[in-house]
mmCIF file of the N, C-alpha and C atoms, coordinates in Angstrom:
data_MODEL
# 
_entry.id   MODEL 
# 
loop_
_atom_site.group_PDB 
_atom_site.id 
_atom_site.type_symbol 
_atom_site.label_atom_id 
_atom_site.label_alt_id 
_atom_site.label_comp_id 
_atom_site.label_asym_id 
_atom_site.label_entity_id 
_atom_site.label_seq_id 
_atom_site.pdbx_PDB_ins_code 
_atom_site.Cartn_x 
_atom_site.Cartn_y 
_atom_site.Cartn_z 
_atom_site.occupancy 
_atom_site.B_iso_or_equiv 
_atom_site.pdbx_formal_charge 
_atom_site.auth_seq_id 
_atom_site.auth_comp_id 
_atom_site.auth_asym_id 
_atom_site.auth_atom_id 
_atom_site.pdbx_PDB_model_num 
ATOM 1   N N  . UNK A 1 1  ? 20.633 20.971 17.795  1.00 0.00 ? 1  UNK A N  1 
ATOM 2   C CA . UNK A 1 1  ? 21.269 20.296 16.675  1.00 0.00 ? 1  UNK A CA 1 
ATOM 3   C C  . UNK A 1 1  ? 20.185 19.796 15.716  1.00 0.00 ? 1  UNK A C  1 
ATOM 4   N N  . UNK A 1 2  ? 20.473 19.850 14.020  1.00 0.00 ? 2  UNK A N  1 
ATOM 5   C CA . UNK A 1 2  ? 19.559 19.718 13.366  1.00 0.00 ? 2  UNK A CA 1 
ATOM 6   C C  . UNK A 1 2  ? 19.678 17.968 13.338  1.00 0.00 ? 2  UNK A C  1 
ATOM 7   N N  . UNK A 1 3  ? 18.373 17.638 12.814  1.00 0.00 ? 3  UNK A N  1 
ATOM 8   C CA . UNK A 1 3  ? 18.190 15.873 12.785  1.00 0.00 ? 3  UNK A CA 1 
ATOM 9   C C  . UNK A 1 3  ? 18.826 15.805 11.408  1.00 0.00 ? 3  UNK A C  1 
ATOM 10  N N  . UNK A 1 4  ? 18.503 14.129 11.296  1.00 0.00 ? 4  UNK A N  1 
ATOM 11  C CA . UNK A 1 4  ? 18.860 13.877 9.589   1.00 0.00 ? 4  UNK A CA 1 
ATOM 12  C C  . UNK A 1 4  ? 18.093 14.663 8.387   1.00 0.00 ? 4  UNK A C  1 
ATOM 13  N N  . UNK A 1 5  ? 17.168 14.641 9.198   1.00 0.00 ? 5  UNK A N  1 
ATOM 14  C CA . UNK A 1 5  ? 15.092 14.605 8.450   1.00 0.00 ? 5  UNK A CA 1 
ATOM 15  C C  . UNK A 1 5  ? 15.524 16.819 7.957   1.00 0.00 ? 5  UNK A C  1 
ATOM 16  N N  . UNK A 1 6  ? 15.817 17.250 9.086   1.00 0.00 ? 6  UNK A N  1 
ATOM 17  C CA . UNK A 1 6  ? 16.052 18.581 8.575   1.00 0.00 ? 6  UNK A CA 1 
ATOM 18  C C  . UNK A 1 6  ? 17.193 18.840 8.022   1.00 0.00 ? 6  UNK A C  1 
ATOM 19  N N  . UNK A 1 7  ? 18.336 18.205 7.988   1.00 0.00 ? 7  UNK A N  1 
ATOM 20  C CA . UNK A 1 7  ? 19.573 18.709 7.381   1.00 0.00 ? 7  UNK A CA 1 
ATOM 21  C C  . UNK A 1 7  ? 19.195 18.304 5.947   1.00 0.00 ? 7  UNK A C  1 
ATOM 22  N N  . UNK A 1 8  ? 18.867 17.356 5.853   1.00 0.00 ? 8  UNK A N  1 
ATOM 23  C CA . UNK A 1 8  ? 18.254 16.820 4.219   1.00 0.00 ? 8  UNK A CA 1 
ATOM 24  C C  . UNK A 1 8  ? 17.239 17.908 3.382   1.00 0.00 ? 8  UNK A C  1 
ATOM 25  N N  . UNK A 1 9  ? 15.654 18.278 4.249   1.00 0.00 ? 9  UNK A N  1 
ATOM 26  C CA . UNK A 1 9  ? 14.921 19.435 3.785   1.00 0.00 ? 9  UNK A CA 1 
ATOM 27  C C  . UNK A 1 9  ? 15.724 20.521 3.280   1.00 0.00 ? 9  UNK A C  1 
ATOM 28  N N  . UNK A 1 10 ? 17.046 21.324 4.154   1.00 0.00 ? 10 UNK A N  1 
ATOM 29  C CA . UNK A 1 10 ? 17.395 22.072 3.867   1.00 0.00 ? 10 UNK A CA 1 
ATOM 30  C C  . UNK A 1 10 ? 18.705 21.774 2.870   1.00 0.00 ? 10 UNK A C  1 
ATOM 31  N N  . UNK A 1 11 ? 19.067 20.789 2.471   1.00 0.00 ? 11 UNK A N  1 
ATOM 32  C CA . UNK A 1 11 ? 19.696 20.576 0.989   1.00 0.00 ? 11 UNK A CA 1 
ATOM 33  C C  . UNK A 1 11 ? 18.878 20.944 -0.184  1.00 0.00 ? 11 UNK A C  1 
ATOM 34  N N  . UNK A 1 12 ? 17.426 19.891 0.085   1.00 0.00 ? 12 UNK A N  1 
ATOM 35  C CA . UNK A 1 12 ? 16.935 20.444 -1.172  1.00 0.00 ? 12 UNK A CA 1 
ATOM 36  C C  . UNK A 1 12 ? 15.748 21.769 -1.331  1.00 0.00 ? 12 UNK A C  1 
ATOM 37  N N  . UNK A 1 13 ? 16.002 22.693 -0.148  1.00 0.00 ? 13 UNK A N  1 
ATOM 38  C CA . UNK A 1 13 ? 15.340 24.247 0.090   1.00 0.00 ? 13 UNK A CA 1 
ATOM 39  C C  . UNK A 1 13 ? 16.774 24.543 -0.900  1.00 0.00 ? 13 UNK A C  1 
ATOM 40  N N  . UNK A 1 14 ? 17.627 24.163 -0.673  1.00 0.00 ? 14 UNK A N  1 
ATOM 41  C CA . UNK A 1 14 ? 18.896 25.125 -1.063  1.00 0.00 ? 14 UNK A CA 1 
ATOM 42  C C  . UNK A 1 14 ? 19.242 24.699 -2.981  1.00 0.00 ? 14 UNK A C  1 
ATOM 43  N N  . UNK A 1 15 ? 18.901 23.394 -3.381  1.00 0.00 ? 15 UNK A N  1 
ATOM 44  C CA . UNK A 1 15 ? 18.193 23.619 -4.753  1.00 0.00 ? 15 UNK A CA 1 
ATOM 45  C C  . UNK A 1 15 ? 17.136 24.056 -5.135  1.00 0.00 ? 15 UNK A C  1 
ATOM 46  N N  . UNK A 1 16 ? 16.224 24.176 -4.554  1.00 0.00 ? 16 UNK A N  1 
ATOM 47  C CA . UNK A 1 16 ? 15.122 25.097 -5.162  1.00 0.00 ? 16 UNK A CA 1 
ATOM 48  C C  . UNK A 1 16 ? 14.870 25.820 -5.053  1.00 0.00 ? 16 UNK A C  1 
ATOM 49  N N  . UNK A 1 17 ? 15.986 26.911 -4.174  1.00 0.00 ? 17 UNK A N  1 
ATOM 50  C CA . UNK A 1 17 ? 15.449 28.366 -4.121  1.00 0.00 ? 17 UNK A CA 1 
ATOM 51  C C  . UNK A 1 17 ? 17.191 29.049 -5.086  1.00 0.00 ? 17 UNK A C  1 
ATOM 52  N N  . UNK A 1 18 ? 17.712 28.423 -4.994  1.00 0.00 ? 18 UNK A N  1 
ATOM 53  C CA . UNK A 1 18 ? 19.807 28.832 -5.894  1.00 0.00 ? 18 UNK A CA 1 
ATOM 54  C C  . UNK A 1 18 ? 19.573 28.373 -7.418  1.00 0.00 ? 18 UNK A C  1 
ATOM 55  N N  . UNK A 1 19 ? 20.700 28.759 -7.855  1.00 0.00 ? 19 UNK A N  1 
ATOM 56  C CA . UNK A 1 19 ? 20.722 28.698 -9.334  1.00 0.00 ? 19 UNK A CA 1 
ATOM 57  C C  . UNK A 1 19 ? 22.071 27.543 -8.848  1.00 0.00 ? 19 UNK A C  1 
ATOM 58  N N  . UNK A 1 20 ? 22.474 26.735 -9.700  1.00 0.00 ? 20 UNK A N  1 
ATOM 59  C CA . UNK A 1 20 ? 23.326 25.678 -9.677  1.00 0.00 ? 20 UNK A CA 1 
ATOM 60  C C  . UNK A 1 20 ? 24.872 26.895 -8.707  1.00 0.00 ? 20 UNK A C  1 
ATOM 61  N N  . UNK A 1 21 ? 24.959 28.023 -10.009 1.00 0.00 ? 21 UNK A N  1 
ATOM 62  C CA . UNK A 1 21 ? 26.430 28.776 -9.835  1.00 0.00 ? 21 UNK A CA 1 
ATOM 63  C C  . UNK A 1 21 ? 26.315 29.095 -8.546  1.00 0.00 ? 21 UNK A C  1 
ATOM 64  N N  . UNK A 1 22 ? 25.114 29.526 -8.080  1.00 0.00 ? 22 UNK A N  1 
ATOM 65  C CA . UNK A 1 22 ? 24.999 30.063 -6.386  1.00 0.00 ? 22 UNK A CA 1 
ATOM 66  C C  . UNK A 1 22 ? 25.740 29.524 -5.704  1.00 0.00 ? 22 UNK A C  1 
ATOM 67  N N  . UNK A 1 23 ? 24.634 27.935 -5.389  1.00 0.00 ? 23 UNK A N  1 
ATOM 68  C CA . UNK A 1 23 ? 25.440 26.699 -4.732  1.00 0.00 ? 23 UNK A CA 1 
ATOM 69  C C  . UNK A 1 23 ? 26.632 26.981 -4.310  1.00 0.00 ? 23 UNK A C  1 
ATOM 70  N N  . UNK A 1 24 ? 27.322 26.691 -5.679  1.00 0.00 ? 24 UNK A N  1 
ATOM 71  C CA . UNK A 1 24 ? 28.554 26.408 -5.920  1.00 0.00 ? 24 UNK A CA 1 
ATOM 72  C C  . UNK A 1 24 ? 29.287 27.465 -5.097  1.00 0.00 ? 24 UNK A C  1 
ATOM 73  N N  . UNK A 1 25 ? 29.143 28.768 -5.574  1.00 0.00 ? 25 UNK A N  1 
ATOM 74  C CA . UNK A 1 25 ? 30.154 29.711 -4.779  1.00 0.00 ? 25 UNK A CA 1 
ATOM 75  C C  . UNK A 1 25 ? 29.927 30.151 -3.679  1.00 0.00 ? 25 UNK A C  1 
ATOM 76  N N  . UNK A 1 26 ? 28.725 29.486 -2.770  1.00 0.00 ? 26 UNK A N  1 
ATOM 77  C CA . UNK A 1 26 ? 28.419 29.626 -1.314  1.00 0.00 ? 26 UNK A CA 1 
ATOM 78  C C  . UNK A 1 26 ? 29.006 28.491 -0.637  1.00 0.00 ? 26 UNK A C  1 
ATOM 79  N N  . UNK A 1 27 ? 29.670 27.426 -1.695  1.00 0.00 ? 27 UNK A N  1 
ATOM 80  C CA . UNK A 1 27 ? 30.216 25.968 -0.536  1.00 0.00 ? 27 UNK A CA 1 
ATOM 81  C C  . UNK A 1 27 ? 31.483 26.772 -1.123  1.00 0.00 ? 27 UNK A C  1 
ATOM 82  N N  . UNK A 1 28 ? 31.904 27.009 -1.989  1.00 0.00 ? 28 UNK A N  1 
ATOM 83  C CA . UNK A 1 28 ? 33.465 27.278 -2.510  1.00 0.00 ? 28 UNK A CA 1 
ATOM 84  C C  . UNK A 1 28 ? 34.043 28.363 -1.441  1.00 0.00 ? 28 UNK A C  1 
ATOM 85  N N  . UNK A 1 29 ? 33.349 28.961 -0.749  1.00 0.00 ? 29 UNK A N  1 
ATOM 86  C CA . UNK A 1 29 ? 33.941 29.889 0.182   1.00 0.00 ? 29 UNK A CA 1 
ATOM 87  C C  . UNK A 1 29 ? 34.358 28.978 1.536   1.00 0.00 ? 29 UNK A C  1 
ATOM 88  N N  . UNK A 1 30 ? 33.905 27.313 1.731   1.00 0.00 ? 30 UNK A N  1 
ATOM 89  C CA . UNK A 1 30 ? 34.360 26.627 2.563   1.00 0.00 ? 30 UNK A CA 1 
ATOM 90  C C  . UNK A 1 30 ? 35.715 26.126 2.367   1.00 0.00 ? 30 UNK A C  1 
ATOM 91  N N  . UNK A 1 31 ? 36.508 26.261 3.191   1.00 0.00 ? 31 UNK A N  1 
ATOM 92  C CA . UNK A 1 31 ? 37.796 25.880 2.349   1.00 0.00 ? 31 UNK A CA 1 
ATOM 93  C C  . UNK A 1 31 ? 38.487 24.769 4.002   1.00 0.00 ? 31 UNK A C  1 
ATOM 94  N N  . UNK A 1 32 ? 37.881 24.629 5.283   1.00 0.00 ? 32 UNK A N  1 
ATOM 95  C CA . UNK A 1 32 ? 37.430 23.361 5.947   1.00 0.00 ? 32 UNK A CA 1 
ATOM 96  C C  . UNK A 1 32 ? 36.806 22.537 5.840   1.00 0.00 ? 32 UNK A C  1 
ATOM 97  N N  . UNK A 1 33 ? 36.342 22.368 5.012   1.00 0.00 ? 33 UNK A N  1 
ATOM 98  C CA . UNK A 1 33 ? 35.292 20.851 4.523   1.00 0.00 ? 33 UNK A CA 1 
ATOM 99  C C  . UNK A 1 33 ? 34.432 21.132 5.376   1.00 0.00 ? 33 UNK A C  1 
ATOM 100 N N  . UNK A 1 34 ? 33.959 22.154 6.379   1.00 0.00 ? 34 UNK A N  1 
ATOM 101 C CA . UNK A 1 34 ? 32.598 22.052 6.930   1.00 0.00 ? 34 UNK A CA 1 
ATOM 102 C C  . UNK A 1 34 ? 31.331 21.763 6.439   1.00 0.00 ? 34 UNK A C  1 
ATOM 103 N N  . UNK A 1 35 ? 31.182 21.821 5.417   1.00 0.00 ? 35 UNK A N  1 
ATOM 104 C CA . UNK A 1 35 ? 30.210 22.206 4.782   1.00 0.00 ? 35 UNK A CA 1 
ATOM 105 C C  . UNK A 1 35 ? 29.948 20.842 3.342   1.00 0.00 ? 35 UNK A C  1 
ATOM 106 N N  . UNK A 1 36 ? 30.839 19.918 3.699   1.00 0.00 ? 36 UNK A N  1 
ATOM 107 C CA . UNK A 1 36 ? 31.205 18.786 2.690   1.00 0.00 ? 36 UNK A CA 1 
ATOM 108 C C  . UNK A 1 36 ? 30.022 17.716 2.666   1.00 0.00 ? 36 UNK A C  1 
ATOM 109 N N  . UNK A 1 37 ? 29.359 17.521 3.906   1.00 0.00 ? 37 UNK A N  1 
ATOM 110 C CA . UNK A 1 37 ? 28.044 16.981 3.963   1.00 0.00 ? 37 UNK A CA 1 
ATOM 111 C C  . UNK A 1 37 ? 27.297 17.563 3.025   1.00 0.00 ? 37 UNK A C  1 
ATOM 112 N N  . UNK A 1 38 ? 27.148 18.572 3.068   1.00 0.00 ? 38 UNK A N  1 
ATOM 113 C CA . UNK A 1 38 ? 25.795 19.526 2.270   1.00 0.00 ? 38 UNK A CA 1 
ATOM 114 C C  . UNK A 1 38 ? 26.085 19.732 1.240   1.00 0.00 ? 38 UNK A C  1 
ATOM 115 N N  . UNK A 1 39 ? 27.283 19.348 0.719   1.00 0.00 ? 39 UNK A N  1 
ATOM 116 C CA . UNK A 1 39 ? 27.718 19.281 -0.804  1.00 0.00 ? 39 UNK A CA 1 
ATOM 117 C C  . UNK A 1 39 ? 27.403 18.520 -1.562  1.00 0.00 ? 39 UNK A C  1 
ATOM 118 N N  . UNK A 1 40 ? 27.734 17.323 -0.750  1.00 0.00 ? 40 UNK A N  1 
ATOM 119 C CA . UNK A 1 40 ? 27.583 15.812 -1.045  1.00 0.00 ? 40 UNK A CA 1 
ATOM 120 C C  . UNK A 1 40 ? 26.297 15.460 -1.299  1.00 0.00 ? 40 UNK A C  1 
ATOM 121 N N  . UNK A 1 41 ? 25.077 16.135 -0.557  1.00 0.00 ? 41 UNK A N  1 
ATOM 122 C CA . UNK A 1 41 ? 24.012 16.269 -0.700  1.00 0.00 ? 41 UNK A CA 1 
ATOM 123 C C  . UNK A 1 41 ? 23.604 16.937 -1.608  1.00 0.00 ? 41 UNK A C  1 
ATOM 124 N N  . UNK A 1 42 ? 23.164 17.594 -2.038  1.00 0.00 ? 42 UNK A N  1 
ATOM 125 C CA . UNK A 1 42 ? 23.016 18.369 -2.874  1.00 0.00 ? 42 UNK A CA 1 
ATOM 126 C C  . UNK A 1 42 ? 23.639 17.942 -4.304  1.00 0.00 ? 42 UNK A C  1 
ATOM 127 N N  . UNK A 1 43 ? 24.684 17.268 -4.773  1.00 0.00 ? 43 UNK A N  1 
ATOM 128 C CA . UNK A 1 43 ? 25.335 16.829 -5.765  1.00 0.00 ? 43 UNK A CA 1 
ATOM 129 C C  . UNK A 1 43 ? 24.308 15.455 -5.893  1.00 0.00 ? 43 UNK A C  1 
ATOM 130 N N  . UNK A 1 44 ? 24.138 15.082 -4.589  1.00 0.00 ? 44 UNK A N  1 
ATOM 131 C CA . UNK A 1 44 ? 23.342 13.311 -4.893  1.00 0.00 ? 44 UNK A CA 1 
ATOM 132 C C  . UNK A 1 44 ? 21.560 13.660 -5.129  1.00 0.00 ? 44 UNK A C  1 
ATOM 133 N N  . UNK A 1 45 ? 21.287 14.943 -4.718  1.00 0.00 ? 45 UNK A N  1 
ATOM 134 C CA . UNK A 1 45 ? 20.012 15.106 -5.042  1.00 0.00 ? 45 UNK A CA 1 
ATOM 135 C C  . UNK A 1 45 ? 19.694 15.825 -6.573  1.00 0.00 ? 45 UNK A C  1 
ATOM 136 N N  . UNK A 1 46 ? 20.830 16.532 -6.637  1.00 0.00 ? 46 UNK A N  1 
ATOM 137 C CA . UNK A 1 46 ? 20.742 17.191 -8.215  1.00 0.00 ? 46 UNK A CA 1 
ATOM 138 C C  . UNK A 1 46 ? 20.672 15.582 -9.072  1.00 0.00 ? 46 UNK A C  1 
ATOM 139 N N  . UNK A 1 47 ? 21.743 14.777 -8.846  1.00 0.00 ? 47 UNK A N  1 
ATOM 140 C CA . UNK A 1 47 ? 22.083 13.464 -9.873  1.00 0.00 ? 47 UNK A CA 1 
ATOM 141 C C  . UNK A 1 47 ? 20.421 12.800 -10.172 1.00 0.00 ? 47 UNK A C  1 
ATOM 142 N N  . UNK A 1 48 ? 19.916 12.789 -8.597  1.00 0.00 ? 48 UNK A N  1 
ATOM 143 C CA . UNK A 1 48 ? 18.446 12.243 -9.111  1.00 0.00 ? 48 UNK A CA 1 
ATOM 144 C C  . UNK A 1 48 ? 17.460 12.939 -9.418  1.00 0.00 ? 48 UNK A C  1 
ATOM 145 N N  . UNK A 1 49 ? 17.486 14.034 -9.524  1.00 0.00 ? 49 UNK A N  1 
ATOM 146 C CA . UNK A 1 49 ? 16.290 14.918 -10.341 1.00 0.00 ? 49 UNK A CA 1 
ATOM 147 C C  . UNK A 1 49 ? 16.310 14.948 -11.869 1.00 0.00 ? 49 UNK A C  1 
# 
């Protein structure tokens, strides 16, 4: 199981290697909220860049 420390790295691997639209239509194929952490992330790390 990943820690906090790596689920976080790999939010922001996943902004700096995607284009915003990527993102978007690689969580939009979640349609269980699995994936709602890493959204959430990623939305709060884009806000502070």
């Amino acid at each position: 199981m990943l820690t906090f420390e790596e689920l976080e790295q790999l939010a922001k691997q996943i902004i700096d290697n995607t284009t915003p639209d990527e993102a978007q239509n690689f969580l939009d194929l979640d349609y269980e909220g699995e994936r709602l952490w890493t959204k959430n992330k990623i939305i709060s790390l884009e806000a502070q860049a």
